[in-house]
C-alpha positions in Angstrom: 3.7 39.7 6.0 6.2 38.2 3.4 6.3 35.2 5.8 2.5 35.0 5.6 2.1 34.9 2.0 4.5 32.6 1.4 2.4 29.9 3.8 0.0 30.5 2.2 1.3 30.2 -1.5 2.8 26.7 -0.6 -0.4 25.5 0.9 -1.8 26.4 -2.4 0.8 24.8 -4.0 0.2 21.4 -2.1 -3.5 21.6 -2.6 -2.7 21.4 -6.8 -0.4 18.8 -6.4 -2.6 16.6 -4.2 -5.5 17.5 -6.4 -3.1 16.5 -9.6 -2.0 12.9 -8.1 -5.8 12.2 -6.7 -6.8 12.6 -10.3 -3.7 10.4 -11.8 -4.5 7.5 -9.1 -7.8 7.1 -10.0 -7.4 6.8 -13.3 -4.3 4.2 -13.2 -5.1 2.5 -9.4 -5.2 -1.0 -9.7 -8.2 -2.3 -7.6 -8.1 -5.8 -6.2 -8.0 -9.0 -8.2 -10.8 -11.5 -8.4 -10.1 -15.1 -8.0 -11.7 -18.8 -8.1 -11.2 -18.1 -4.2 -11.8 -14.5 -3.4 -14.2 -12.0 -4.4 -12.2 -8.5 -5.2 -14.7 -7.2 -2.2 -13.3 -9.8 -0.1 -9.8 -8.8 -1.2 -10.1 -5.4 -0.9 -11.7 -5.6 2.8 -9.0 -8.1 3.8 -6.6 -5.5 3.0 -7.6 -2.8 5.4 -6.0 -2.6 8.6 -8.3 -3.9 12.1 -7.5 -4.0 15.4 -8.0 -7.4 17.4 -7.5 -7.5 21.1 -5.9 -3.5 20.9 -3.1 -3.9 18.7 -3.5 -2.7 15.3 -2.9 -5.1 11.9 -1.7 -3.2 8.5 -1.8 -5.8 5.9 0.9 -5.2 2.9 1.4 -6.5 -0.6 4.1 -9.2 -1.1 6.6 -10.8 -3.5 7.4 -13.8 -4.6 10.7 -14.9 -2.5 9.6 -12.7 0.4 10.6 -14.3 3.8 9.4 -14.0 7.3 10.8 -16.5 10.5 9.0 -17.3 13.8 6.8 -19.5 14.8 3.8 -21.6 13.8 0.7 -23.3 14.9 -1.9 -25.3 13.6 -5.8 -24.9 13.9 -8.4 -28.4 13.3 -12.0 -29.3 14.0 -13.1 -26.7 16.4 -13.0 -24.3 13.4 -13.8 -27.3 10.4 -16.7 -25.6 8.2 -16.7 -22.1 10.0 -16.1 -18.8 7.4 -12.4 -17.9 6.9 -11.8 -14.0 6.1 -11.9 -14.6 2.6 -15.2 -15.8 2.4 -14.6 -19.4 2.0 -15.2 -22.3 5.0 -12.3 -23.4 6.6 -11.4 -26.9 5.4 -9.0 -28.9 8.1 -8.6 -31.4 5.4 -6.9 -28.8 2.5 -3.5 -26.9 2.7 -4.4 -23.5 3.6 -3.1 -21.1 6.5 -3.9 -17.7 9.0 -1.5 -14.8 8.2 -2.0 -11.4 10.1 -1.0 -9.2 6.9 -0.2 -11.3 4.0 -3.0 -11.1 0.8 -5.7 -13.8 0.3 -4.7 -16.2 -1.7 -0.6 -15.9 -1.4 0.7 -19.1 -1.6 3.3 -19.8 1.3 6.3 -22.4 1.6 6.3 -22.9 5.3 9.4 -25.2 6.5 9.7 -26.5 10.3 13.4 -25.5 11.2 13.0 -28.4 14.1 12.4 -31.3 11.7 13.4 -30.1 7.9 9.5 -30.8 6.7 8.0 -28.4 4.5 4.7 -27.9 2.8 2.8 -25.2 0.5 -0.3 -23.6 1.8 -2.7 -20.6 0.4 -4.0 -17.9 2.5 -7.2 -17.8 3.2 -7.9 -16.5 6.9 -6.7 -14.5 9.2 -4.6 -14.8 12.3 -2.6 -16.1 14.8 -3.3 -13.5 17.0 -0.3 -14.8 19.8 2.8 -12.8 20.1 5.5 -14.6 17.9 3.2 -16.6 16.0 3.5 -15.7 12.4 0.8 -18.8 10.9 -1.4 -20.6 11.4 -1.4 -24.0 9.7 -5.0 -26.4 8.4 -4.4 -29.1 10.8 -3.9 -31.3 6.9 -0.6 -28.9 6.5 0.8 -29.1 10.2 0.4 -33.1 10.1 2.2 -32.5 7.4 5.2 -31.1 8.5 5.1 -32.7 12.3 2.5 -29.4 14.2 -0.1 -32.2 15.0 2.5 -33.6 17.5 4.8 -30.7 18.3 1.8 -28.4 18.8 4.0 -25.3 17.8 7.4 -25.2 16.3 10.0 -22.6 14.7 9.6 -22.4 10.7 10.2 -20.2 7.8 7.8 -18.4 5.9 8.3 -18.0 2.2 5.9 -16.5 -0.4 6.2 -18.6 -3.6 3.1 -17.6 -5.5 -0.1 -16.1 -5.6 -3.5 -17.9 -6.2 -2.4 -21.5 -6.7 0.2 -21.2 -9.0 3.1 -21.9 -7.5 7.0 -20.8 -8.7 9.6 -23.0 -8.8 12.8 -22.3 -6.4 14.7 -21.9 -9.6 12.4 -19.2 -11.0 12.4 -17.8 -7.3 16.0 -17.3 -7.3 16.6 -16.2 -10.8 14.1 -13.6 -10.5 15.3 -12.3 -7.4 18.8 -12.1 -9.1 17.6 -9.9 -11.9 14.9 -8.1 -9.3 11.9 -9.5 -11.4 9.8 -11.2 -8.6 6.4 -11.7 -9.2 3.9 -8.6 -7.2 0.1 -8.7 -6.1 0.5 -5.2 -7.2 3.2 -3.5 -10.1 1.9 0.4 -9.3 4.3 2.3 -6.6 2.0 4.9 -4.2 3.4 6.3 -1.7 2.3 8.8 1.6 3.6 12.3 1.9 4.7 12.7 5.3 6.4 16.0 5.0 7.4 19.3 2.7 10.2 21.6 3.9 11.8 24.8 2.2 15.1 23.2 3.7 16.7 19.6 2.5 18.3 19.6 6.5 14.5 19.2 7.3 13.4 16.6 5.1 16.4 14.9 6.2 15.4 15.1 9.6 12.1 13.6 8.8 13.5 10.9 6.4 15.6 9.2 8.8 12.6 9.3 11.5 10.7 7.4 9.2 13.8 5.2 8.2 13.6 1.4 9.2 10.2 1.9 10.8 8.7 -0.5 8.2 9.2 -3.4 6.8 8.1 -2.8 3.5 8.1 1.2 3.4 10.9 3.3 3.1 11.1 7.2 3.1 12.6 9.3 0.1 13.2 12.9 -0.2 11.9 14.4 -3.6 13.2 18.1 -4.9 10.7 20.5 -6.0 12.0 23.7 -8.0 10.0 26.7 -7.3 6.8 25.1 -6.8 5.7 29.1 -4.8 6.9 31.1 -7.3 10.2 32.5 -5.1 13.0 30.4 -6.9 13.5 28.6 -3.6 13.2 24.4 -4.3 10.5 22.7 -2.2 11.6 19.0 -0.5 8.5 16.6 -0.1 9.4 13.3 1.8 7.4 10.8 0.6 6.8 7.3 2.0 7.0 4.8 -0.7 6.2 1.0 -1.6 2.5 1.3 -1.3 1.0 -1.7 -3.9 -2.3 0.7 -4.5 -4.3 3.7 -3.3 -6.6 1.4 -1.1 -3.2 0.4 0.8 -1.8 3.8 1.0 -4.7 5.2 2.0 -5.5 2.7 4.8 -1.9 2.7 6.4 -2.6 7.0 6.7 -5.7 6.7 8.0 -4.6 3.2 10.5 -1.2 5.1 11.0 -3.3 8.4 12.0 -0.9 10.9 10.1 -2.9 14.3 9.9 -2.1 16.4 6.8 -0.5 13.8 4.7 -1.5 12.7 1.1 -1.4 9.9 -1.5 1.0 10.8 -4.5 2.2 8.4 -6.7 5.7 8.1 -8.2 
């Protein structure tokens, strides 16, 4: 009976404290930006995760200095003029670029590790949907650093803005010294994955969710009698969420049943 009743106190408990965080979000979330590119609709659709040929895409928020390596290809006149995912038509003749997950309008260094040629393109589109392909170049940006003879080739993806502006490598490496880099989003939501009356428990969930992702990483939070019987509650949250729209579209893409958005 005891065992019962305390269930159903902490049930209780986790309906308030959902109920309390819902309300903080909503007051605080920071919706998507608007830019001379992208509408916030377009942003904020862009940002959901999809499914193209059966394997599912969870697009994340970024920071300036954030790197990614693999390889790249280029796309040209069979797409010229056609609608890119942000709305705009593709251009073969501007620097832009596909990117499964990045946000519209993150501006990209992308170097070719085969030759030593770099240029800076903006996301606009989505894509390349071929295993190890990490971008997709206009075919104006892979002339411009060798793709239009090479076809594909190795690079290195770095983010270096947002929206046109552009930071300088200096800046880039200051800021990630003193852990300053420029964010699409500043706000830090996160996914409750788990609440146990034991910390062995939470542990046991942390390190599941340990290195799974990327981007997100799992961190046990102590509750002090949050059912009234003196005992501490641990909650494992998943954090590094840019904004409710992200957290919640990663629990529903991710299809975790009984977790909530909190915010820390």
């Amino acid at each position: 009976m005891m065992k019962r009743l305390l269930s159903f106190m902490i049930i209780i408990s986790l309906a308030s404290f959902t109920a309390f965080f819902s309300g903080c979000a909503s007051k605080k979330a920071h919706k998507p930006y608007k830019t001379k590119y992208t509408s916030k609709a377009r942003h904020k659709s862009t940002m959901r995760c999809y499914t193209v040929r059966g394997k599912k895409y969870n697009p994340t928020y970024v920071k300036v200095g954030q790197v990614m390596k693999g390889v790249s290809s280029w796309y040209g006149p069979n797409f010229h003029g056609k609608q890119t995912s942000n709305g705009e038509r593709y251009n073969m003749h501007a620097r832009t670029a596909a990117h499964k997950t990045w946000p519209m309008d993150t501006m990209v260094k992308v170097k070719n590790l085969q030759n030593g040629k770099s240029t800076i393109v903006r996301i606009n589109d989505r894509g390349p949907f071929v295993r190890g392909r990490i971008i997709d170049c206009s075919y104006k940006a892979g002339k411009e650093i060798g793709l239009d003879r090479m076809g594909i080739a190795k690079v290195t993806i770095q983010v270096v803005g947002f929206a046109g502006k552009v930071q300088s490598a200096a800046t880039i490496a200051k800021s990630k010294e003193h852990k300053t880099e420029t964010r699409v989003r500043l706000s830090n939501f996160g996914v409750q994955v788990g609440a146990f009356k034991r910390r062995e428990g939470a542990e046991v969930t942390r390190k599941m969710f340990a290195g799974r992702y990327d981007k997100y990483r799992p961190v046990v939070k102590k509750f002090a009698d949050v059912d009234g019987s003196g005992d501490p509650l641990y909650r494992v949250w998943l954090m590094g969420f840019g904004s409710e729209e992200e957290a919640r579209d990663f629990k529903e893409c991710n299809s975790l049943e009984g977790a909530f958005i909190v915010r820390n």
